[in-house]
C-alpha positions as CSV (number, residue, x, y, z in Angstrom):
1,X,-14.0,-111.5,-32.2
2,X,-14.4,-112.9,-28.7
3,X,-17.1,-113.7,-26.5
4,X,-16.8,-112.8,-22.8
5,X,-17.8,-115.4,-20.6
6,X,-20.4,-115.3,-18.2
7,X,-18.3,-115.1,-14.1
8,X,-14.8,-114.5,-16.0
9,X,-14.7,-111.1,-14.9
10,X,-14.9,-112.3,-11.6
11,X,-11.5,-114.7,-12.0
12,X,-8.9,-112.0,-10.4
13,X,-7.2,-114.5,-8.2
14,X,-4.6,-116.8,-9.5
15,X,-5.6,-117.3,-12.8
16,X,-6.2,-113.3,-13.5
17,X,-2.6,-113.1,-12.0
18,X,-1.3,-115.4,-14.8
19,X,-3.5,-112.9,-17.3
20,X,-0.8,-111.4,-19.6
21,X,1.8,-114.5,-19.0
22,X,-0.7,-117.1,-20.7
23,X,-1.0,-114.3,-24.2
24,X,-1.1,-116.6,-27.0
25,X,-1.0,-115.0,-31.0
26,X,-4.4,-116.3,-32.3
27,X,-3.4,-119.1,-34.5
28,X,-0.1,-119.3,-33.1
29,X,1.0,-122.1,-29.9
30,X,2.4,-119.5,-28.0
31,X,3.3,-115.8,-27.6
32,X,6.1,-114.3,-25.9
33,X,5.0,-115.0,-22.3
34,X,5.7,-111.7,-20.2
35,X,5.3,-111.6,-16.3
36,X,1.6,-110.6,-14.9
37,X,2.6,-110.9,-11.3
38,X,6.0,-109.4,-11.3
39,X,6.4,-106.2,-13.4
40,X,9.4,-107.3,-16.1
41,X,12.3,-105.4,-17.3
42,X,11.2,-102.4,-19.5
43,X,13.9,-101.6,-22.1
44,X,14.0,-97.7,-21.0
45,X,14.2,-96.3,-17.7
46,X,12.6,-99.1,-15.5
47,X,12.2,-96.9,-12.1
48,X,9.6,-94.5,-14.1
49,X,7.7,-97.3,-15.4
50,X,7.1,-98.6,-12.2
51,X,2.8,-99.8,-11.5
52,X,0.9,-96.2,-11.7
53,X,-1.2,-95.5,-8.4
54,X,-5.1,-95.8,-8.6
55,X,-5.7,-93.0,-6.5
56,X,-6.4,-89.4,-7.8
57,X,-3.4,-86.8,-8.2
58,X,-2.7,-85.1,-4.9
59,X,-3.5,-81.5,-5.3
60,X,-1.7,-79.0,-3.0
61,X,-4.2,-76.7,-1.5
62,X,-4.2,-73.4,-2.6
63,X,-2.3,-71.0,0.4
64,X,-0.8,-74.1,1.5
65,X,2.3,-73.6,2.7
66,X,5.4,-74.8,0.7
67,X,5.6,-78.8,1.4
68,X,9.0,-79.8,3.0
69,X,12.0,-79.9,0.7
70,X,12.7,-83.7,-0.2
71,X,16.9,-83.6,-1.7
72,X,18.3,-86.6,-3.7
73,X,21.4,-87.1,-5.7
74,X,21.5,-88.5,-8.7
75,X,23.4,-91.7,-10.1
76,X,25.7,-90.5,-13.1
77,X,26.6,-93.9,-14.3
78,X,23.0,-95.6,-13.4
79,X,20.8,-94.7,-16.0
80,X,19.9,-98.0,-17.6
81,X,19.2,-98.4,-21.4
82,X,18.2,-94.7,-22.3
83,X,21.6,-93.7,-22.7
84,X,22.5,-91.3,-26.4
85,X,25.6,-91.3,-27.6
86,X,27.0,-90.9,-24.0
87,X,29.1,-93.0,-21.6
88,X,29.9,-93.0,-18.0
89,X,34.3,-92.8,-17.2
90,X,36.5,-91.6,-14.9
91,X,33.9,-90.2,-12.3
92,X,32.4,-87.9,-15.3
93,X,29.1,-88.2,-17.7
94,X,30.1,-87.2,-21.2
95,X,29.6,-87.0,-24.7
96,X,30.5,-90.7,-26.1
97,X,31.2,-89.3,-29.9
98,X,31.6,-86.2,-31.1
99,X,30.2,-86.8,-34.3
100,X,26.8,-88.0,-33.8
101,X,23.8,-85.7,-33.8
102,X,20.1,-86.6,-34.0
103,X,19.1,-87.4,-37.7
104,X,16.5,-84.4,-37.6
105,X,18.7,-82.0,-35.6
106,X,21.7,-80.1,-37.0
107,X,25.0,-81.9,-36.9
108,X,27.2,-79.1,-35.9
109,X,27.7,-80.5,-32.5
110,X,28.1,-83.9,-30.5
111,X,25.2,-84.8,-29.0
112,X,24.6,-86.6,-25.8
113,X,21.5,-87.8,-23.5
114,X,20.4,-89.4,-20.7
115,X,17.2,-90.1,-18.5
116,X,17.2,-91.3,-15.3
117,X,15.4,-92.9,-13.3
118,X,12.2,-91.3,-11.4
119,X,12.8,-90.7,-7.7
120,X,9.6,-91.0,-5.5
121,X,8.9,-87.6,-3.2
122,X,6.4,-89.0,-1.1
123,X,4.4,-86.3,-1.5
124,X,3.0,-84.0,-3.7
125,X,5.6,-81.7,-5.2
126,X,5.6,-78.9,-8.0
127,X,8.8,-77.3,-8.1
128,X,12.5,-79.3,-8.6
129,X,15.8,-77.3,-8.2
130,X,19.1,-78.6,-9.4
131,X,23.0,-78.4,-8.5
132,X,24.8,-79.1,-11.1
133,X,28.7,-80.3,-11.1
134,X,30.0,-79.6,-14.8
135,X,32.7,-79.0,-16.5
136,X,31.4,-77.0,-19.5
137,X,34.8,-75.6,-21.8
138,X,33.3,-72.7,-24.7
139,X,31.4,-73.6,-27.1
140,X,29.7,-76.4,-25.4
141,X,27.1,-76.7,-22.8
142,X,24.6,-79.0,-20.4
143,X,21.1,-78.2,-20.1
144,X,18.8,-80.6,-17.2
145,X,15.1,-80.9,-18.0
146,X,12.8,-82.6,-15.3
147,X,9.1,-84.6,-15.1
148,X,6.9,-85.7,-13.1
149,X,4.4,-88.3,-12.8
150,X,0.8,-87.6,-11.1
151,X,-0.5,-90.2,-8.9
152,X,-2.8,-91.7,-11.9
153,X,0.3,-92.3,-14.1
154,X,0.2,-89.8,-16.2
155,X,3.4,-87.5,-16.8
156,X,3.9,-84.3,-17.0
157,X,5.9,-82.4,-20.0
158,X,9.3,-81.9,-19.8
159,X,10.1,-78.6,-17.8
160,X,14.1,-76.8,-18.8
161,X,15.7,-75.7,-15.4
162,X,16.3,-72.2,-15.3
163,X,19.1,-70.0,-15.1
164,X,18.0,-69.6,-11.2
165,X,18.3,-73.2,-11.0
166,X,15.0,-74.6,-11.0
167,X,11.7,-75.6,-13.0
168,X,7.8,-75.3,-12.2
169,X,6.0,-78.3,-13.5
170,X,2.7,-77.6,-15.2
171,X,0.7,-79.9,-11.9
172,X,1.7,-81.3,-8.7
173,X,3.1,-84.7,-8.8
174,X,5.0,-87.5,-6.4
175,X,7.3,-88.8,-8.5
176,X,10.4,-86.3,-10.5
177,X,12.5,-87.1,-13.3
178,X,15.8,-86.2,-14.7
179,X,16.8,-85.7,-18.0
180,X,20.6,-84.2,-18.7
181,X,21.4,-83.6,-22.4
182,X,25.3,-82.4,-23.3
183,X,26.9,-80.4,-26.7
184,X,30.4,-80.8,-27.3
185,X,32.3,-80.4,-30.4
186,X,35.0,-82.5,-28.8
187,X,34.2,-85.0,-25.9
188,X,35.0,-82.3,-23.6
189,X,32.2,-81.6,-21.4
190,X,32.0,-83.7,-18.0
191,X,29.1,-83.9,-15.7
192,X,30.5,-85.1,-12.4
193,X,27.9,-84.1,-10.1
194,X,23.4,-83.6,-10.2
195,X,21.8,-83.4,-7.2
196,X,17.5,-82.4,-7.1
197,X,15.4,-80.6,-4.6
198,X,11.8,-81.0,-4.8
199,X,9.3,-79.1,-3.2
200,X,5.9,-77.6,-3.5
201,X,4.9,-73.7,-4.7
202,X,1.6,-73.1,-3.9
203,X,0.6,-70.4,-6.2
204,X,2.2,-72.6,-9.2
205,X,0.4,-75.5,-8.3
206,X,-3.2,-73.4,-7.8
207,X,-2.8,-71.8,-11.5
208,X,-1.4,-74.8,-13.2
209,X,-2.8,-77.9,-11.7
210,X,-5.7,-78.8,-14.0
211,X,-5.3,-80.1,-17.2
212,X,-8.2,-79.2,-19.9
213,X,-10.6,-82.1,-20.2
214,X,-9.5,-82.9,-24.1
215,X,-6.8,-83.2,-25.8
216,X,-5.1,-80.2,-27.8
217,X,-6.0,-80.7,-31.8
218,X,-4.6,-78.8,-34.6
219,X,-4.1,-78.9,-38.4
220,X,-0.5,-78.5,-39.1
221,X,2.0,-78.9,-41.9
222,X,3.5,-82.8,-42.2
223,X,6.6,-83.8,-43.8
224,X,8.1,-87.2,-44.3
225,X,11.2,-87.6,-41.9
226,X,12.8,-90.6,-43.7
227,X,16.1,-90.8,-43.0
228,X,16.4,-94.7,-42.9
229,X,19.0,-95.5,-40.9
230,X,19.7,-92.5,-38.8
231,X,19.1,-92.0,-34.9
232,X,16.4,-90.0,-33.6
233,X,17.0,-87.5,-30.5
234,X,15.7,-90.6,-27.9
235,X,18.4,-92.8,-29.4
236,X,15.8,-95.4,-31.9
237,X,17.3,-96.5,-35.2
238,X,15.2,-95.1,-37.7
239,X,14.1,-98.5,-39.5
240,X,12.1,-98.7,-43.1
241,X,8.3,-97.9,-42.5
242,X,8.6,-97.3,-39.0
243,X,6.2,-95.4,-37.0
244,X,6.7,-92.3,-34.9
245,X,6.9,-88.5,-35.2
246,X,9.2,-85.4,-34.3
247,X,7.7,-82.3,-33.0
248,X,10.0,-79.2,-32.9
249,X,10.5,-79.4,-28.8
250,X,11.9,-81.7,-26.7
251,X,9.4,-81.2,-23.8
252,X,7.1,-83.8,-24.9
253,X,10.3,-86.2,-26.2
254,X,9.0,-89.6,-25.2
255,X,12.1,-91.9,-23.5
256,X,13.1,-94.4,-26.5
257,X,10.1,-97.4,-26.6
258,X,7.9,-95.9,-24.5
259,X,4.4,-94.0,-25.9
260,X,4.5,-91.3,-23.1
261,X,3.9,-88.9,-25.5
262,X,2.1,-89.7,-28.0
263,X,-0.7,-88.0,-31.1
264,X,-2.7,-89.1,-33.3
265,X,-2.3,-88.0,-36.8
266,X,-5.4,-88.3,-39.1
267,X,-4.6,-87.6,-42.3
268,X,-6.8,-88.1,-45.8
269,X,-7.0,-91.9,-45.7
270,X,-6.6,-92.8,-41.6
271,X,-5.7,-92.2,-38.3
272,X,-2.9,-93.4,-36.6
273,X,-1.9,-93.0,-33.0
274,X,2.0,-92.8,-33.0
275,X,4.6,-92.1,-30.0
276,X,7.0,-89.0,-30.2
277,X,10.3,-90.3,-30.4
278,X,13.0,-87.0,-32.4
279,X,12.7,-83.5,-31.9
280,X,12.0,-81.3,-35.4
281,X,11.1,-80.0,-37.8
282,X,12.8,-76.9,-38.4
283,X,13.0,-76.1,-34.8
284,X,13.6,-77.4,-31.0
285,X,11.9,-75.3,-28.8
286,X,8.7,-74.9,-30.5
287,X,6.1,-76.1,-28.2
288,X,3.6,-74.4,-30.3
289,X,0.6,-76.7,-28.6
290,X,0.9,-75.3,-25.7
291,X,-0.4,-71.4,-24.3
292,X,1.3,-68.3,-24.5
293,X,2.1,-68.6,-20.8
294,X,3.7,-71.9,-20.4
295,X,4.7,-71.3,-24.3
296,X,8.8,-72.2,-24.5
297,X,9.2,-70.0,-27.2
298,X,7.7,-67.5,-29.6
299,X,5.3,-66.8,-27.0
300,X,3.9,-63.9,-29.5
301,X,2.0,-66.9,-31.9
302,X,-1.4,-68.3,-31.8
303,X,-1.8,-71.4,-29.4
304,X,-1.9,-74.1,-32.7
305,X,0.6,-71.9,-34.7
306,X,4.3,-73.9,-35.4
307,X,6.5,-70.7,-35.9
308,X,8.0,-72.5,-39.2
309,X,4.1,-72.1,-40.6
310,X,3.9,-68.3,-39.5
311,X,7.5,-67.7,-41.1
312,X,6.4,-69.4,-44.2
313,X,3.2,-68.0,-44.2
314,X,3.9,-64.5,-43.4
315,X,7.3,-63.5,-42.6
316,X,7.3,-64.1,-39.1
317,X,10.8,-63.6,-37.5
318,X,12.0,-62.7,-40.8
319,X,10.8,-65.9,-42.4
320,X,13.8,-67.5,-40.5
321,X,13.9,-70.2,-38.0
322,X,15.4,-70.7,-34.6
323,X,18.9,-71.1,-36.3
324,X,18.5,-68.5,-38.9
325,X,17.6,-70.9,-42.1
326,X,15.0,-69.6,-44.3
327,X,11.9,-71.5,-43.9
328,X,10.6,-73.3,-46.6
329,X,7.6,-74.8,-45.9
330,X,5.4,-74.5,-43.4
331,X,5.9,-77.7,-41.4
332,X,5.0,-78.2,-37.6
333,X,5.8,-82.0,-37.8
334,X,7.9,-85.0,-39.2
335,X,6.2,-88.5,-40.1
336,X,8.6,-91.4,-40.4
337,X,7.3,-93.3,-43.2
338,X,5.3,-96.0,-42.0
339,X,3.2,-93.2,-40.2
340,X,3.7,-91.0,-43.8
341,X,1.8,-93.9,-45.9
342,X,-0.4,-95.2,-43.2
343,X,-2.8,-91.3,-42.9
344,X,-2.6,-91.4,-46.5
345,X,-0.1,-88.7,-47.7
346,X,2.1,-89.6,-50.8
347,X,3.7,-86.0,-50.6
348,X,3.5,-83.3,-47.8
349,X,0.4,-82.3,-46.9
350,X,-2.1,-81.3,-44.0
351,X,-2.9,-83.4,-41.3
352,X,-4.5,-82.8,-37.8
353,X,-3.2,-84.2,-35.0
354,X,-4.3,-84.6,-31.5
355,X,-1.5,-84.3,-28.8
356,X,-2.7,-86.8,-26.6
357,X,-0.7,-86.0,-23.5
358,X,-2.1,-82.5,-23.1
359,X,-5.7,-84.7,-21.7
360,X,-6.6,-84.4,-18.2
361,X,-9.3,-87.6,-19.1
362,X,-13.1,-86.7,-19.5
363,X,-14.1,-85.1,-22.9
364,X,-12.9,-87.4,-25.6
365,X,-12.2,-90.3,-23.2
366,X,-14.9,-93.3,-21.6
367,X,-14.1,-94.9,-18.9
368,X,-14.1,-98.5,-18.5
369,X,-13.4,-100.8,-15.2
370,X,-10.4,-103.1,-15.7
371,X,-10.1,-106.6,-14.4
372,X,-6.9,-109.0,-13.5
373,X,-4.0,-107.9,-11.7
374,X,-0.6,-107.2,-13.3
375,X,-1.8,-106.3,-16.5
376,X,0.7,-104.4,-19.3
377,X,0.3,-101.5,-20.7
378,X,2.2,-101.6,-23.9
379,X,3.8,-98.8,-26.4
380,X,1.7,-100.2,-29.4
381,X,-0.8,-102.4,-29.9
382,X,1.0,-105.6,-29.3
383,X,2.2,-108.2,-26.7
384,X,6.2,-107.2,-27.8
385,X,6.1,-103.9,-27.8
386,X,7.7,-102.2,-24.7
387,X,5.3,-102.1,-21.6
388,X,5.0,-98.6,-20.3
389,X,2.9,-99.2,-17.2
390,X,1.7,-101.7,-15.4
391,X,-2.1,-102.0,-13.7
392,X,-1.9,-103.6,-10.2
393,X,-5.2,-105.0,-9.6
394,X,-8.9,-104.2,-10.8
395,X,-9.1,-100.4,-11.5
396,X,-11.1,-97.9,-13.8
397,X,-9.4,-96.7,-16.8
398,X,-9.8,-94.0,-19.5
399,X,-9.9,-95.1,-23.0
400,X,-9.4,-92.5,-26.1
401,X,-9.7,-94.9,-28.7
402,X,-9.0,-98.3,-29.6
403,X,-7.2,-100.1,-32.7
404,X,-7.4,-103.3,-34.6
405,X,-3.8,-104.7,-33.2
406,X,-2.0,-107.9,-32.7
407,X,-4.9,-111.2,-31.8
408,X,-4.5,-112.2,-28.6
409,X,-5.8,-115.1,-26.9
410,X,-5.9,-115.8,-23.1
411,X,-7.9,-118.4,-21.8
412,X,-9.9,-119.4,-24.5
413,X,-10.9,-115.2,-25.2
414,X,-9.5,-114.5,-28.9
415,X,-9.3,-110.6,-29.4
416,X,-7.4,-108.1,-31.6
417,X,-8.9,-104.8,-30.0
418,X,-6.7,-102.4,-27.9
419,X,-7.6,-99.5,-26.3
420,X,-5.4,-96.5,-25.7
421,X,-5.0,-95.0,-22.7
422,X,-3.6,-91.3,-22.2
423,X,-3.4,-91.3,-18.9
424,X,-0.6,-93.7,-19.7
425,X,0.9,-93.3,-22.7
426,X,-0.2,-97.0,-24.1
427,X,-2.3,-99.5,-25.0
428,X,-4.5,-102.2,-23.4
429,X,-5.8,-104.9,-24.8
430,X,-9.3,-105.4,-24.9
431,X,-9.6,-108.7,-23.5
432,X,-9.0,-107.0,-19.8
433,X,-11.7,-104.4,-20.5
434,X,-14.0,-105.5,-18.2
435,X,-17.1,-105.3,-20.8
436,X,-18.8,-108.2,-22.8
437,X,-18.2,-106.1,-25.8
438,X,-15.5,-107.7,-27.6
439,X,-15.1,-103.8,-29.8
440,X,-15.8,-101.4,-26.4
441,X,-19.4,-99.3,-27.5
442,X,-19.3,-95.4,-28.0
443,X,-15.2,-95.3,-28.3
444,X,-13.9,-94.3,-31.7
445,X,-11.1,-95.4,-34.0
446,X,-7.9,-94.1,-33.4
């Protein structure tokens, strides 16, 4: 598709600077152009998308002592375009409508959400406790969830503060995230105040620091979200054929555009690498990817197991879910339809999916040096989808698997590869792989 030129590697002064501005569709005069040098406006939160470090995550040392407390308060009415169904008046966040739920949630309540920006510690930090200024009448309630981001750009899950007040992340990390998400059957509840606290706990950090070397892969139940129309829990419009799934917990909920969290669902025709973007089916706090011991709940199931499959299956929790419906089928995730058609399913069926987040890079990735500086990282395999991350200069990346996306040219270089990148949440294109293969050798299909 292309053929790398002998010494282009080399060009990562002014004209690798220009190397996603000059993007052209093959065939086409001119893509979108897009800033290289100067990272452009994401349409989620833009603080957390800011250029990921090179560097290694800092590790706190086991025995270390606790790192010093580093305090920040939180912006109520800055939270740029990841806003659900909530507004910012009178001093107060609150629900916008009381009438609007997620499309694969239950619609008893208003629902409200919003992520905020990523604060920079400065260091590297494990533990986040919150104060919380809310007024919270009966029958409704907040809940704050936090993330970090590790100093190769790669986030952790989302972690539910406590009742105490706080939340462990899974690693260390030097960069925290809020996300607050409101219930009201009347726009009643007001968040006036959020202020964070972020230090290190050494014997969290020591036991939960390293992520396994592959991904987590399992064969689970898929159904076909649908729903045309409706609004998923990150706040997308569900279109016709789109392409995402729900998973039944919010913790790996990917802000609305971005692939932060992302599987790949191979079904009996294809895989297909899609971003998380709603929270179902059946339940919402069903991370059942994770271990027993970081497990959010139904901490008595097999790593693998959804809890709808083990009710369906066996009578687990008296063949009920979360909210007391009777199960009836065995489902531990929703397709949208694109995604549905695309693996090959034309009813419900059994997929496997790999949960592409839970990586810590080595087994099932190859790494690959980069070249050019301020190079995007996109949500999908094309030049206008949104750009989750941004590579500074030259640096080594590691590649999952790649697709046959949108065909790109830059500087006479015509390519339609794209590599995904876990670490990040996103895809590269090929053309800044700094290999003469125009297809990178030894990394699958996703």
């Amino acid at each position: 598709m292309r053929t790398r030129r002998t010494g282009l590697r080399k060009r990562v002064g002014a004209v690798a600077a220009l190397a996603v501005a000059a993007l052209t569709t093959a065939g086409a005069s001119q893509a979108t152009a897009e800033q290289a040098t100067a990272r452009p406006a994401p349409a989620t939160i833009a603080p957390a998308q800011a250029a990921p470090a090179t560097t290694a995550p800092a590790k706190a040392a086991p025995g270390a002592s606790t790192s010093a407390p580093v305090s920040w308060t939180v912006a109520l009415g800055h939270g740029g375009s990841s806003a659900v169904n909530v507004r910012y008046a009178a001093g107060a966040l609150q629900v916008r409508s009381a009438g609007f739920s997620p499309a694969g949630e239950r619609p008893d309540q208003g629902y409200g959400s919003q992520v905020y920006p990523a604060h920079a510690v400065g260091h590297p930090v494990n533990r986040v406790r919150v104060a919380l200024t809310a007024t919270t009448p009966a029958s409704t309630r907040v809940t704050v969830d936090v993330r970090g981001r590790d100093g190769s750009g790669a986030w952790t899950e989302w972690r539910a503060v406590n009742a105490a007040g706080s939340a462990v992340l899974p690693r260390v990390v030097d960069a925290v995230q809020a996300r607050v998400d409101l219930w009201s059957h009347a726009a009643a509840v007001r968040v006036r105040g959020l202020r964070l606290t972020a230090d290190t706990t050494p014997v969290a950090a020591a036991a939960g620091a390293v992520r396994p070397a592959a991904a987590e892969s399992y064969q689970v139940y898929a159904t076909r979200e649908g729903l045309v129309g409706g609004t998923t829990a990150n706040g997308h419009v569900i279109q016709t054929n789109d392409h995402f799934v729900a998973l039944p917990s919010d913790r790996a909920l990917s802000p609305n555009g971005s692939s932060a969290y992302s599987v790949t669902v191979c079904g009996p025709a294809r895989c297909e690498t899609a971003p998380v973007w709603d929270v179902g089916p059946w339940n919402t706090t069903d991370d059942y990817w994770n271990p027993a011991g970081t497990r959010q709940s139904w901490t008595g199931l097999a790593q693998g197991m959804p809890e709808a499959e083990a009710a369906y299956q066996s009578g687990y929790n008296g063949g009920q879910d979360q909210f007391g419906r009777s199960v009836s089928n065995p489902a531990g995730i929703d397709l949208a339809d694109g995604t549905f058609y695309n693996v090959g399913l034309n009813d419900n069926g059994w997929v496997t999916v790999t949960y592409n987040w839970t990586s810590g890079g080595g087994a099932g990735t190859t790494n690959f040096p980069t070249w050019g500086t301020g190079v995007n990282i996109h949500g999908q395999a094309n030049s206008t989808s949104g750009v989750v991350a941004v590579l500074a200069g030259p640096t080594t990346v590691a590649v999952q698997c790649q697709v046959h996306g949108q065909s790109i040219t830059y500087d006479g270089i015509t390519n339609d590869g794209w590599s995904y990148l876990p670490a990040y949440g996103g895809y590269i294109s090929n053309i800044f792989i700094n290999v003469p293969q125009a297809w990178l050798p030894g990394v699958p299909t996703c």
